[in-house]
C-alpha positions in Angstrom: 132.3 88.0 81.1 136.1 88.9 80.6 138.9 89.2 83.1 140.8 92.1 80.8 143.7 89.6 80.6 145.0 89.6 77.4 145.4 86.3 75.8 146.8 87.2 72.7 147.5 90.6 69.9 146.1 90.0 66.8 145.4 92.1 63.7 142.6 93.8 61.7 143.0 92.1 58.4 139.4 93.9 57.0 137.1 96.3 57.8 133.9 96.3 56.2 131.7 98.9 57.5 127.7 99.2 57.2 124.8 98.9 59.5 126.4 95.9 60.6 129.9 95.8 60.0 132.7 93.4 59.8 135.6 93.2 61.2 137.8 90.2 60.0 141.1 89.3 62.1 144.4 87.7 61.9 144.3 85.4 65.3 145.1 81.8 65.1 145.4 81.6 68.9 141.8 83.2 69.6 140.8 80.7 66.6 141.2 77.0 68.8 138.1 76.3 70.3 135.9 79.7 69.1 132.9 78.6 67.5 130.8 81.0 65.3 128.1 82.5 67.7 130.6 82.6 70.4 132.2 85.6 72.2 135.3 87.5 71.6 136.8 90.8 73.7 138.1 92.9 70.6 139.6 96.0 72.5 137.5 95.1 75.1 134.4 95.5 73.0 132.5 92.0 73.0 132.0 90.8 69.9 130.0 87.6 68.3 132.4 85.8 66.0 130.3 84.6 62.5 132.9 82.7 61.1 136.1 80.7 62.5 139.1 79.5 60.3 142.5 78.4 62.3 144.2 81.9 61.4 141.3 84.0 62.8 137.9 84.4 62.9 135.6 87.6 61.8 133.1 89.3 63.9 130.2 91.5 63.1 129.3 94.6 65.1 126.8 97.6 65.3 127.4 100.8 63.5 126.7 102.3 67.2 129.6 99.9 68.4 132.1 101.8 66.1 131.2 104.5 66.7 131.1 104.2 70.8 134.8 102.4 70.5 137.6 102.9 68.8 137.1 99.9 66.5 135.8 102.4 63.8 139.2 104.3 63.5 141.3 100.8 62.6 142.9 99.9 60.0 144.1 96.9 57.9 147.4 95.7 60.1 146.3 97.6 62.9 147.0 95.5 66.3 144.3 94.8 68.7 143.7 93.3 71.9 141.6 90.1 72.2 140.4 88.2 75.2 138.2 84.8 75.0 135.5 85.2 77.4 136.0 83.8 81.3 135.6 79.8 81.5 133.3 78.6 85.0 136.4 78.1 87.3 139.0 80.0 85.3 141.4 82.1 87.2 140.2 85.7 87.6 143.4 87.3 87.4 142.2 90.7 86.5 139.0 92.3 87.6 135.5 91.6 86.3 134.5 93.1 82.7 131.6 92.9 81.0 133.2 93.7 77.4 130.4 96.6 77.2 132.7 100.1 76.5 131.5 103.3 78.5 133.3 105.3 76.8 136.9 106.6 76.0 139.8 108.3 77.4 142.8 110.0 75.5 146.2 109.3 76.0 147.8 112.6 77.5 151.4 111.0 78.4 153.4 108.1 79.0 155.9 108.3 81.5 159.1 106.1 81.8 158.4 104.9 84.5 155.5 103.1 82.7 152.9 106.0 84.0 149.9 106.8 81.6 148.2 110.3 82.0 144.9 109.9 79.8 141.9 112.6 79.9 138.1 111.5 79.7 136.1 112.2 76.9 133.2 112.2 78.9 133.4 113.6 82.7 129.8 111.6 84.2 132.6 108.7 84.0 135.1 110.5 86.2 132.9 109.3 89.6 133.4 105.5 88.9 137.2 105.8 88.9 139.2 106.3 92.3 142.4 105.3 93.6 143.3 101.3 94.0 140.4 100.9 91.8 140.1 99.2 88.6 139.1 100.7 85.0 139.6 98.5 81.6 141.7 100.5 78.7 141.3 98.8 75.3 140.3 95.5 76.8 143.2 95.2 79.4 142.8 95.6 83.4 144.6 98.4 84.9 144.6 99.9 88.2 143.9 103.7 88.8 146.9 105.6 90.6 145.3 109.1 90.6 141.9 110.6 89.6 140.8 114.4 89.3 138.1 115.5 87.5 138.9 114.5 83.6 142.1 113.1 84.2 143.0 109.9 85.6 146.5 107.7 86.1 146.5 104.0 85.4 150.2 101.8 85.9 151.6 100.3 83.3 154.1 97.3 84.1 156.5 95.6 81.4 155.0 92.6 80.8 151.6 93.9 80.5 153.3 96.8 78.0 154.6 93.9 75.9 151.9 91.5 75.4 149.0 94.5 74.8 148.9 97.0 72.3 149.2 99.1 75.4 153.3 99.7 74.8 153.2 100.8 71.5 150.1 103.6 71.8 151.2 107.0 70.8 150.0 110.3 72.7 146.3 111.3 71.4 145.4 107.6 70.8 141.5 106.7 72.1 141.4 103.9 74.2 138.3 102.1 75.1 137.5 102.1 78.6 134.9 100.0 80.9 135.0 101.4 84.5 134.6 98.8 87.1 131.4 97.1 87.2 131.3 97.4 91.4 131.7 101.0 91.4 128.3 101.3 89.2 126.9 98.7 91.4 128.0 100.5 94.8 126.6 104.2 93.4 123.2 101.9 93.1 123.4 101.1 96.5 124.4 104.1 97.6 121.3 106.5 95.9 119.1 103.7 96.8 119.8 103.3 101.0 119.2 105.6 103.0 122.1 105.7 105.8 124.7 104.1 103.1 127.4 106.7 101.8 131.3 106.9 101.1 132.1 106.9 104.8 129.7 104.4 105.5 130.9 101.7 102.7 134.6 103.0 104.0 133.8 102.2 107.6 132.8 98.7 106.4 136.0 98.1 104.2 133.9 98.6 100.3 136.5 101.6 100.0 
């Protein structure tokens, strides 16, 4: 379980691809206290760490992973947004995320006023995004502004642009994106009550 608070940029140093690839990177902050087996948010994908040394650590990963995320298009130097995985207690400062990627979402524009326009890839993800709601891009918690159809609007403050790879994306980049884990949990509810629907869950402040 991640927050999509991102605790620190590091780099690909290697990728070696395969049925199982690996992905070895430069992170000597994610390094203090990861243990091999444990959990890592790479671009928001979770991935098991199989070796730890204080500059970094390197993970291994599914073929189906690189090919669902944008892991598969990095290359040696390329930044990437890591997360350690949310202590019992810890502050949850961002929104809940599950470090499993849905899908992805182009970026169309970037506005000055720190506006990104980004299109689906897939539209079936287009009903778990609204308004006030959250969505994780490449691992970092973001809140919608406007949704319709494929495209969607998420706000990008300074700070957040500075310490994510988020700042520094250019137009036509793929970003990995996890929509929020309530609004999958509230269509559940929704196909499965009879009497519970948008105007009810409004009614009762879920929307």
């Amino acid at each position: 379980m991640f927050t999509g608070i991102i605790s620190e940029i590091g780099a690909l140093v290697r990728l070696r691809p395969g049925g199982t690839a690996r992905l070895e990177i430069s992170a000597p902050r994610t390094a203090v206290g990861l243990k091999p087996g444990g959990s890592v948010a790479v671009n928001g994908a979770c991935l098991t760490a199989v070796e730890v040394s204080p500059g970094g650590f390197a993970a291994e990963a599914m073929a189906e992973t690189l090919e669902k995320t944008n892991l598969g298009r990095l290359v040696p130097g390329s930044p990437v947004n890591l997360e350690s995985p949310l202590k019992l207690g810890g502050a949850l400062d961002g929104h809940l995320v599950l470090g499993h990627v849905d899908g992805r979402a182009r970026l169309v524009e970037r506005r000055a006023d720190g506006v990104l326009s980004l299109e689906l890839a897939d539209a079936a993800l287009a009903r778990y995004l609204a308004p006030k709601g959250s969505a994780a891009l490449d691992g970092v918690s973001l809140t919608v502004i406007g949704a319709e159809g494929r495209l969607f609007t998420v706000g990008l403050i300074p700070h957040t642009a500075k310490n994510t790879t988020l700042g520094g994306l250019p137009p036509g980049w793929e970003l990995n994106l996890e929509v929020d884990v309530l609004a999958r949990y509230l269509e559940g509810l929704i196909g499965t009550h009879k009497g519970v629907d948008r105007d009810f869950l409004a009614e009762h402040g879920f929307l």
